[in-house]
C-alpha positions as CSV (number, residue, x, y, z in Angstrom):
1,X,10.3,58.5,10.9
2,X,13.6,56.6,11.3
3,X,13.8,52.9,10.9
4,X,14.5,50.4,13.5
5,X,17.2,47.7,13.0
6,X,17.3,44.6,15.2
7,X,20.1,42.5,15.6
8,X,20.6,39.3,17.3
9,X,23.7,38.8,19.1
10,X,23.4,35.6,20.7
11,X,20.9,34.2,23.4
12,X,18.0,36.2,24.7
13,X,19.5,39.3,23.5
14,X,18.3,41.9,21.5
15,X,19.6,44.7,20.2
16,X,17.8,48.0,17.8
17,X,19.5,50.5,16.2
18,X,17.5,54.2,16.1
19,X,19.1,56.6,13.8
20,X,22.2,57.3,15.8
21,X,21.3,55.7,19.3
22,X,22.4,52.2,20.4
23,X,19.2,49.9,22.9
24,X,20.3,46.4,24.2
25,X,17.9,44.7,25.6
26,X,18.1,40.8,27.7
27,X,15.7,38.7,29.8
28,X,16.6,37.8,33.3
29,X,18.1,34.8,34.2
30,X,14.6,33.5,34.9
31,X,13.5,33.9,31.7
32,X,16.2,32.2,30.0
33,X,18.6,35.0,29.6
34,X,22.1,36.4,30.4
35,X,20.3,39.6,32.8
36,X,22.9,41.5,30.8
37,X,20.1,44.4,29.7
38,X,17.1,45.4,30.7
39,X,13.8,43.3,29.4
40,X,12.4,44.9,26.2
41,X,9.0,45.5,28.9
42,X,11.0,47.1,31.4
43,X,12.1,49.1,28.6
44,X,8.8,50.2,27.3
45,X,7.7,50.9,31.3
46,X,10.6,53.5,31.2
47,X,10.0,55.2,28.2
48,X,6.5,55.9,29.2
49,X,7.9,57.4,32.8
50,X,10.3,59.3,30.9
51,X,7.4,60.8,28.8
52,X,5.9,61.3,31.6
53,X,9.2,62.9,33.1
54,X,9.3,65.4,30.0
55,X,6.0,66.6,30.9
56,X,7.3,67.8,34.3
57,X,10.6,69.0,33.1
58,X,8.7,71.2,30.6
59,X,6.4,72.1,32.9
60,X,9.0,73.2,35.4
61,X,10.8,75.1,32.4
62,X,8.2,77.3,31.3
63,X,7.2,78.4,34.4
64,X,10.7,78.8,35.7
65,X,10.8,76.1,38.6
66,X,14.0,74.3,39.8
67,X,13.9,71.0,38.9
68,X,17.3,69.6,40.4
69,X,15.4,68.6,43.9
70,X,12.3,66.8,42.0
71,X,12.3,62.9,41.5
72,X,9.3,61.2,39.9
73,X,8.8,57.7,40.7
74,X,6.9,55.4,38.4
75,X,5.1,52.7,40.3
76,X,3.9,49.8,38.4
77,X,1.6,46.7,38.9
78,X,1.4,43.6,36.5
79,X,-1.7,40.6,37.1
80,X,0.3,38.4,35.2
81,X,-1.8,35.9,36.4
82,X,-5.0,36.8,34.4
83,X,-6.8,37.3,37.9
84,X,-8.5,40.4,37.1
85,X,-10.8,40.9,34.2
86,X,-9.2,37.4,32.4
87,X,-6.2,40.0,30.9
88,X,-3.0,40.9,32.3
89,X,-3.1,44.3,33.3
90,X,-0.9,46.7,34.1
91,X,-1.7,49.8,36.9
92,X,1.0,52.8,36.7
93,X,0.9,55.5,38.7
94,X,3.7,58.5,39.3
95,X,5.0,60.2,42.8
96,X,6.5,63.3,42.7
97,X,9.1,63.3,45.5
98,X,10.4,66.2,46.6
99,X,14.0,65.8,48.0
């Protein structure tokens, strides 16, 4: 497995290294940041949809269906408030939309 490097470049910013690839990440301006990036949780959110969106594209491969009119849509829920359960939770579910 390749290592991660981290770099910090000034402010809320964050950047990693992975093998040949290049991830910046920021907070908002809420949060204290420059909004220059995407927040490292936004970030992880998108790397499981586009798990998610390997499974379909493999799917579609293998049994030979287009998959240039097919959008998934990750739709996602955080109780940051600690409401439900005493833990922040997070609900994800996925839409396929056919266009």
């Amino acid at each position: 497995m390749n290592d991660i490097y981290l770099t910090f470049p000034g402010g809320k910013r964050v950047e990693a290294t992975v093998g040949r690839h290049h991830i910046v990440t920021d907070q908002t301006l809420a949060h204290g940041g420059d909004d220059s990036a995407p927040e490292p949780f936004e970030l992880f959110l998108a790397s499981l949809a586009t798990c998610a969106g390997l499974y379909v594209v493999s799917f579609c491969q293998t049994r030979g269906i287009p998959t240039d009119l097919v959008e998934l849509v990750q739709h996602h829920e955080l109780d940051a408030s600690g409401q439900q359960g005493g833990e922040r939770q997070l609900q994800t579910s996925y839409v396929g939309v056919y266009t």
